[in-house]
N, C-alpha and C positions, 0 to 999 in steps of 0.2 A: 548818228546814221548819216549813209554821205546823200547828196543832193541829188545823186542818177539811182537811188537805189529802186530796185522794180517795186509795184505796187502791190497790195497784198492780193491775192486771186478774187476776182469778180468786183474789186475797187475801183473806180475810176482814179484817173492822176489827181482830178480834185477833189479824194477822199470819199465820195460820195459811192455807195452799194448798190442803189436802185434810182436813174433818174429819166424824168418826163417830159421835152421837151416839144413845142408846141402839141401838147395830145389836145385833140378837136374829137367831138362824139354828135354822129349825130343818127339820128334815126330816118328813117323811108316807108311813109302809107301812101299806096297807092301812088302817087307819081307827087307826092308832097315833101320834099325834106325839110326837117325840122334840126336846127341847134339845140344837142342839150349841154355840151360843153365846150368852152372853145379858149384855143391858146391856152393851156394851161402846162406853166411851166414847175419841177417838182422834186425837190431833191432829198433823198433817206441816206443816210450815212450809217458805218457797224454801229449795231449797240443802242442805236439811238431812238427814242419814240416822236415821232411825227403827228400834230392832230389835222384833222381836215374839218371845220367847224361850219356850220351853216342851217339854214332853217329846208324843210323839206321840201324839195323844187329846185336846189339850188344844184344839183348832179354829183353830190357826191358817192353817193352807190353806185351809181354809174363810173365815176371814176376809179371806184374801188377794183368792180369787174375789168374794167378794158385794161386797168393795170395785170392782169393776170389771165386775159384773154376768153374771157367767159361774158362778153356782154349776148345780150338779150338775141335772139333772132328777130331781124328790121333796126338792129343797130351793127353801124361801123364805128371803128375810130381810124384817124389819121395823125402824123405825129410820131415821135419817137419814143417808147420803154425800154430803157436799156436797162440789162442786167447781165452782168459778167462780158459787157462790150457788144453784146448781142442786141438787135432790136425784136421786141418778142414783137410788134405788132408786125413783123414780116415773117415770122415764122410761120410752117405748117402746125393744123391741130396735134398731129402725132407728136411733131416737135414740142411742142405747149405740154403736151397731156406728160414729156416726161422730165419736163422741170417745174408742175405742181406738184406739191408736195415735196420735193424734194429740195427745190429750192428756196420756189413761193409758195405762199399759201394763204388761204381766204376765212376768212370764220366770220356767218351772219349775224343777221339780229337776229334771227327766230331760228334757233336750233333745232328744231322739229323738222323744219323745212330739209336739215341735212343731211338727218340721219333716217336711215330705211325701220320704218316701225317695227316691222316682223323680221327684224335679225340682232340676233343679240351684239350689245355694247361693245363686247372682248373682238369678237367678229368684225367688225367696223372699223377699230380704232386697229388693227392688226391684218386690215383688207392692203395688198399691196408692198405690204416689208418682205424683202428677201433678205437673205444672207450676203457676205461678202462677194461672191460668184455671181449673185443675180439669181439664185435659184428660190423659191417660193419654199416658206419656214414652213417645219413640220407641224401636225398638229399640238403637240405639244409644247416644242420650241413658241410657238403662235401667240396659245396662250395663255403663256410667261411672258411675252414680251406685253401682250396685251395688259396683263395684269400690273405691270410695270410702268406701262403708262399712263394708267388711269389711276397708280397710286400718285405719280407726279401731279395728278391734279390734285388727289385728295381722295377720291373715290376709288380705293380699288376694291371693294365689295359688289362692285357692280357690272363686272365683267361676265355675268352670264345673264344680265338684266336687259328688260328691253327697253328701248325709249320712253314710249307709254307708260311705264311704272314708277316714272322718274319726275322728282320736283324741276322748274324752270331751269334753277339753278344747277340741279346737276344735269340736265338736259347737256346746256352751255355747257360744263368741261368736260363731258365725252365728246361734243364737240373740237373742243380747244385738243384734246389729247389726237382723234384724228387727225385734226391739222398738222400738229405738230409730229406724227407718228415717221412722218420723212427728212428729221431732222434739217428742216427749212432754216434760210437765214433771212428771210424777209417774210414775217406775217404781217398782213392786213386784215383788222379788225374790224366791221362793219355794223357800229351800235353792237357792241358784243353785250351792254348791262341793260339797255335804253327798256327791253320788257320787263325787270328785274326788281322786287323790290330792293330799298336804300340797304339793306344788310344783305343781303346777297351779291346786289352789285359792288359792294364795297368788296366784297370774298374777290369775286372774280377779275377786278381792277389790281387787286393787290397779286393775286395769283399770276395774272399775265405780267406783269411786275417783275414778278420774281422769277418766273419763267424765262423774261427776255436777259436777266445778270446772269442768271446763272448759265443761260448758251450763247451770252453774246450776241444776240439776235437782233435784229432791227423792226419795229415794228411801228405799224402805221394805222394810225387809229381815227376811226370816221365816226362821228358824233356832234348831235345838235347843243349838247350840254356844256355850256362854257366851264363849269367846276369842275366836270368831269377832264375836258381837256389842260387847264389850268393845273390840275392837282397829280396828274397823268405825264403829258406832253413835254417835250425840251424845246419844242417849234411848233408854231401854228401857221395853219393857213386855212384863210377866213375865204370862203364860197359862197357867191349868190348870184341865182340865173345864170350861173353858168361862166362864171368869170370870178378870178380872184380880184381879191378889193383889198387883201391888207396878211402883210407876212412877218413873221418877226420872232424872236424869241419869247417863251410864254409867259415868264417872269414881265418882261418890256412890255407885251400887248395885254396885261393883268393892270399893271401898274398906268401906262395911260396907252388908251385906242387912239390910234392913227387914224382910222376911218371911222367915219358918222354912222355906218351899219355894223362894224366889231362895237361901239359904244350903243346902240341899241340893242343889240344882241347880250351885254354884259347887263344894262340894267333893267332890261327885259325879265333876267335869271332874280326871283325872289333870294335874297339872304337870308342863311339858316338862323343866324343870331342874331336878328332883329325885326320889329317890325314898323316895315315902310310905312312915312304921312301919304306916299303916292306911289303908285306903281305905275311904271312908265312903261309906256309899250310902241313897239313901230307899227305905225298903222299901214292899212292895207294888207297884200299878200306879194309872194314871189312870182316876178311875172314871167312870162317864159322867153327864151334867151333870146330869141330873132326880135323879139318886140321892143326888144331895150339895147337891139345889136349901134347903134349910130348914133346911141346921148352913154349918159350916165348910168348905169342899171338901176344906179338905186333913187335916180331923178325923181321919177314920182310919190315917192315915200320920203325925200327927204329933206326937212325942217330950214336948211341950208343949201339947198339948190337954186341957182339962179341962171337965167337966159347961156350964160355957157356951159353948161354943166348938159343942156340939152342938145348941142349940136356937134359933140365930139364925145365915146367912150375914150374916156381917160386910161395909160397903162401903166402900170405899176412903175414909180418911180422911188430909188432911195429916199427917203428922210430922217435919217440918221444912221446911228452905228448896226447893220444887219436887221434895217428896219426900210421892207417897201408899202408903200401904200398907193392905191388909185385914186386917189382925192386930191379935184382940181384945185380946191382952196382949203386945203389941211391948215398952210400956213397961218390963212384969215381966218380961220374959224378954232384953230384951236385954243383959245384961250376961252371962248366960248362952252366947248368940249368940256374942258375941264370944270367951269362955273357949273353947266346943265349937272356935271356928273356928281359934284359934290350936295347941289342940291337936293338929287332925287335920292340921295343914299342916306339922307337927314333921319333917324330912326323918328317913331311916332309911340307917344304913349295909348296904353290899353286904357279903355274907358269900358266900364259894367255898366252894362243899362240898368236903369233904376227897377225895371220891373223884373230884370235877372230872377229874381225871388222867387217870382209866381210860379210855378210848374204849369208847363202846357204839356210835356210828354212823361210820363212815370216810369220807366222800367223798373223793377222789381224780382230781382233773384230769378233771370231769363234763364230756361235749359231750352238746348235745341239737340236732339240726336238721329241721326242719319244710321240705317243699316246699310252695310257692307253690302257692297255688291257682291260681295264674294264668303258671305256667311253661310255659304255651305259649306264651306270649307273650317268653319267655326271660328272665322275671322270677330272682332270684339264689334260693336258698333260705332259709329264716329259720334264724338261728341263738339258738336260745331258752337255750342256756347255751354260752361258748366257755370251758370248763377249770375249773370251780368245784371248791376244795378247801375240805372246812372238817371240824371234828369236834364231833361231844354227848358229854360224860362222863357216866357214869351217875351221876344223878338230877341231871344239871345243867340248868340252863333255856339255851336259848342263842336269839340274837332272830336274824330277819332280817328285813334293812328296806330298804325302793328304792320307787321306783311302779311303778304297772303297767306290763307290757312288761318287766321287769327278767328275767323268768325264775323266779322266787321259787314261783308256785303250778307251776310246769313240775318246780321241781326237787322240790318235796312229790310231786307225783304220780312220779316216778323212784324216791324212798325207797319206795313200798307198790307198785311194782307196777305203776300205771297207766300208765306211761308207761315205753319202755324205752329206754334213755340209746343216743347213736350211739357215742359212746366213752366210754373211764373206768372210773374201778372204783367199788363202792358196799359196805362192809365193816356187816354189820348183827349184833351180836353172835358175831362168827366166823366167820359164813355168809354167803359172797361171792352178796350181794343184788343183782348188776350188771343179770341177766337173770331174773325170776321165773318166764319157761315154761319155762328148762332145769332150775328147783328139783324136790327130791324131795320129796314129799309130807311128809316127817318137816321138811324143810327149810321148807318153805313153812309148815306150823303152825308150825313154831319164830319163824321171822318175826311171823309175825298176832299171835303172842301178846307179843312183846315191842315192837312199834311199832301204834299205831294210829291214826288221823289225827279230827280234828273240821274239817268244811268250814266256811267262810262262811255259805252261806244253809241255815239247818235245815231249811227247808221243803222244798230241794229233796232232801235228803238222807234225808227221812225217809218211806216209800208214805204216804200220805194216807187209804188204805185201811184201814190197820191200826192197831190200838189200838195203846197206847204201851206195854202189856204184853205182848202179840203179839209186836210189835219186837223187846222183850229178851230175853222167853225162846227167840225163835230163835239169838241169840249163843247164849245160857246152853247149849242143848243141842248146839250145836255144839262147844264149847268144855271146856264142865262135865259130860262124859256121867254121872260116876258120882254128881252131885248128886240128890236126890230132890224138893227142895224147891226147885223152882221159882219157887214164887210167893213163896218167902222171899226166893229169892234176887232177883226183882225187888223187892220193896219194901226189901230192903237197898241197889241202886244206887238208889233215889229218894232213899232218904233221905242216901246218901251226897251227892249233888247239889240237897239240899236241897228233896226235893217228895216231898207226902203221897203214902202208898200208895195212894190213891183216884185218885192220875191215871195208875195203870195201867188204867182204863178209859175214859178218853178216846182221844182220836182228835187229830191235830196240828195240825187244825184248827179246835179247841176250845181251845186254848194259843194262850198270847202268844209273841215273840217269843223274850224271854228263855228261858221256859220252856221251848221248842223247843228250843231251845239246851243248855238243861241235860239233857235226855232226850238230845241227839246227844251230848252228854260219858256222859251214865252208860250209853251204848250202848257207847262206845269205854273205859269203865272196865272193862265184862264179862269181858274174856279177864286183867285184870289185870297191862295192860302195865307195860311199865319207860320208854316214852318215846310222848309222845301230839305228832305233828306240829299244831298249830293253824294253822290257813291263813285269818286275819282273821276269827279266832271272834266280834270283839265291834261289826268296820265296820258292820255295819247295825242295830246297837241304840241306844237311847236312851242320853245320857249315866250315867241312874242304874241303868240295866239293866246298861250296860255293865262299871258297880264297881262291880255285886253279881255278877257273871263272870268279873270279873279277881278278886275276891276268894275266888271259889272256887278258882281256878285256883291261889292260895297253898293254901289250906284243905287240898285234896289234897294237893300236894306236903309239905305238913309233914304231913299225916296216913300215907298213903304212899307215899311217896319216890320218884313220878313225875316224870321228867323231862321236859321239852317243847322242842321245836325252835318257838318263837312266831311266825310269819310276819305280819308286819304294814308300810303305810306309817306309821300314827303314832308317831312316836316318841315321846308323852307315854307313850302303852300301855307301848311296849316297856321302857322305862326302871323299869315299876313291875312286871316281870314276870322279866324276865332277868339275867343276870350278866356274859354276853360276848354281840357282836353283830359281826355281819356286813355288810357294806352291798354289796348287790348293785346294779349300774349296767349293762345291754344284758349281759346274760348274763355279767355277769366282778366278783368280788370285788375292791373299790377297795379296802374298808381292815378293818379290822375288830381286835377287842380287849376291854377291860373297859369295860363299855356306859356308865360316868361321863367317862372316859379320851376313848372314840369322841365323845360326844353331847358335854362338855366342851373337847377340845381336837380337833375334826377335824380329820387333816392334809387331802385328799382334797380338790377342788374340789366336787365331788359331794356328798358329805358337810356340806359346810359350805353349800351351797344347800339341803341336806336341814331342815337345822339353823337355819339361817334364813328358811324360810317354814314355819314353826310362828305359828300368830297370838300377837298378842302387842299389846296395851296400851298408851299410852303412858307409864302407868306400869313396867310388864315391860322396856321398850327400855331394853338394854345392851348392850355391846361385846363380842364374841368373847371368853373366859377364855382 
């Protein structure tokens, strides 16, 4: 090819499809502006998958939108998005409105969010196609194309279906298929798996995969999950507070991090094949971008910051072959980098506690069944557990693991009460726990005090109304009558869960995530149980959030001698939490064992699809042990 030849249509000269140069985002209350991103430089090429990696705070959804001209009302950007030489952030909305979809396109985390509940699928993913002319396709024409596209994801049974009738999973690619329904050359993906469990989101990672070879397509994918972007991406770019810290090829920035927060952020992410002596986490949280605008952003959190690191943000400078980074002292510190990183990646052996043996919780051939909401229609009953048997030793940790639908949060709420089993037994220190309204009040304390559960979402779990002191001391006096010192005794569960006595006067909407999180554990620490049910304590946390809560979740247990029943789909968590595991599939235990044994050698079809859509690298790909 000769060296003037023109460029292919919407390419720039430097091969690049879609680029970002200085895009600045910021927001305006009331007469306050606030940075939520800034100088952010950003380049997608044909074909290629891009990740944008960071913890939550850091603006990448934000950058997701102003790439495509849909930020928030009370935000601007500044800055250049060019696509096909054009800068879309000068463009009118008309102008915008008629190169989504068609050109670009956006696909969320929460696909519910996108799609209109009360209009069928086919309708949706077919809102907007015309013909060669520009003329709007007939009813029929419509939906055949529609059916068409939703077979390219997979689903095309569900083109007369509505959102609501639909698992997470196929939510996401009636999603994906309307994005895609304008034959775009640049999608951006925003947490498209991050709700998902690990076999669904492996579907949909290989799905958009195979979507972008087959149309050539470029795609830019935003996600806190370093395996995800690793096993996905051809390029990453690390975000925090609002500022890149470290660029590179993903193979390069897998193999060794340029920056002290992409190597926090990597050993932060538990490994699915082994389990960690320590799980290492970045402390603190992401601060917001004005407050860290004139040091280091990640000065205050980080391990190797010293006196200059605080009087100048550092900008991305090469350090090697298509490798930048913003670290003032990469040079001095990396040899360092690399010692920390080999250390904390040391696998650690399983130890059974000696009293594994005892049972403190019995289940026994559980049924659970749900009628249909729509059994007038002579729909069957749902059966949420058919026979589950399993046992916890005291202070043993024991994991359960399946996706959603499995029965797992169904059978948590049977162990406290919530829920009361159709058949089966439920043995809970002695005290046949099957039915909690025929318990006797001496019965039902005896229970409370020796199992207590932590949910999922803390927010929901916790009045909103009431301080975080409030909260405890209403356990504390239910619990503890003859204690006097109440307020001692909350600032002793803060600190057991690692938070100043000062945030017994907050409110839980003044706390981060994490934090939440810790006030729902030292709620359920109060009556000083022997066995705490966790029901996906750590799914909706940040990676580094997530191992500073799996690490307390040790801390107690060797402090003490709390046992946990761990309910989770990841099996990276569960492997660095438990000793024996379960694996739950449509209400019925497929296999279960010593959690190196299960996750190691699955017998189980089930098991082994668990086990093999864990992302994974092309460095990571190996063969079944």
């Amino acid at each position: 090819m000769s060296s003037n030849a023109e460029p292919l249509r919407g390419v720039d000269a430097n091969g690049s499809l879609l680029t970002a140069v200085g895009l600045a985002i910021h927001s305006r209350i009331g007469g306050d502006q606030r940075t939520i991103v800034t100088n952010l430089d950003l380049s997608l090429n044909e074909a290629e998958t891009v990740g944008i990696v960071g913890e939550s705070g850091s603006g990448k959804s934000m950058t997701a939108r102003a790439l495509v001209g849909l930020l928030p009302t009370g935000l601007s950007a500044r800055g250049e998005v060019r696509l096909d030489g054009s800068n879309l952030l000068e463009m009118s909305q008309r102008a915008l409105s008629r190169i989504r979809g068609s050109e670009i396109a956006l696909v969320l985390q929460d696909p519910f969010t996108m799609l209109n509940p009360v209009t069928r699928c086919g309708d949706q993913v077919a809102d907007g196609l015309v013909d060669a002319r520009g003329r709007r396709l007939g009813r029929r024409t419509r939906r055949e194309e529609a059916a068409r596209r939703l077979a390219e994801v997979g689903i095309p049974e569900t083109v007369d279906r509505y959102p609501f009738e639909l698992s997470g999973g196929m939510r996401q690619r009636v999603a994906i298929a309307a994005a895609l329904a304008g034959d775009p050359r640049v999608l951006i993906a925003d947490e498209p798996s991050t709700a998902l469990d690990v076999t669904t989101q492996g579907e949909i990672l290989a799905l958009l995969k195979s979507l972008q070879t087959s149309r050539s397509m470029a795609l830019l994918l935003i996600t806190h999950d370093l395996r995800v972007a690793f096993s996905t991406c051809d390029r990453i770019y690390v975000l925090y507070a609002g500022s890149l810290l470290e660029v590179g090829d993903a193979s390069a920035v897998e193999a060794e991090p340029l920056h002290p927060y992409t190597l926090g952020l990597l050993l932060s992410e538990p490994p699915a094949d082994r389990r960690l002596t320590e799980l290492v986490a970045i402390p603190g949280s992401v601060p917001a971008a004005d407050d860290v605008a004139t040091i280091c952003p990640l000065a205050p959190r980080c391990q190797w910051a010293q006196p200059k690191c605080e009087v100048t943000n550092p900008p991305l400078k090469p350090v090697g072959a298509e490798r930048l980074s913003a670290c003032l002292r990469i040079d001095e510190i990396r040899a360092e980098m690399r010692s920390l990183r080999h250390h904390a990646e040391r696998p650690a052996v399983v130890h059974h506690p000696a009293e594994a043996s005892v049972p403190l919780v019995s289940v026994d051939n559980l049924q659970k069944t749900f009628a249909d909401a729509s059994t007038r229609r002579g729909s069957a009953p749902v059966i949420a557990l058919g026979g589950v048997s399993l046992t916890v030793g005291v202070t043993e940790s024991v994991g359960l693991v399946g996706e959603s639908g499995s029965g797992k949060t169904t059978l948590a709420r049977c162990l406290v009460g919530l829920e009361t089993p159709t058949a089966g037994a439920i043995t809970i220190d002695g005290v046949d726990a099957s039915n909690y309204g025929s318990l006797s009040a001496d019965h039902l304390r005896q229970l409370r005090r020796t199992v207590q559960i932590v949910f999922q979402d803390p927010y929901s779990s916790l009045n909103p109304l009431r301080t975080v002191g409030s909260a405890l001391k209403e356990v504390l006096e239910l619990h503890r009558k003859r204690s006097r010192n109440l307020e001692g005794g909350v600032a002793e569960l803060l600190e057991q869960v690692g938070l100043p006595a000062s945030f017994s006067r907050r409110k839980p909407v003044a706390l981060s995530g994490g934090e939440r999180q810790r006030v729902a554990i030292a709620r359920a620490l109060a009556v000083k149980p022997r066995l705490i049910i966790c029901d996906e304590p750590v799914s909706a946390l940040d990676v580094s959030v997530q191992a500073q809560i799996l690490g307390l979740f040790r801390t107690l247990r060797d402090e003490l001698g709390v046992g946990y029943l761990f309910i989770t789909h990841d099996l990276a968590v569960v492997r660095q939490v438990v000793e024996r595991v379960y694996v739950l599939y449509r209400g019925e235990v497929v296999e279960s064992g010593p959690v190196d044994a299960v996750l190691d050698h699955p017998q189980h079809a089930y098991t082994v699809r668990l086990v093999e859509s864990v992302p994974r690298s092309a460095s990571q790909q190996r063969p079944m042990r």
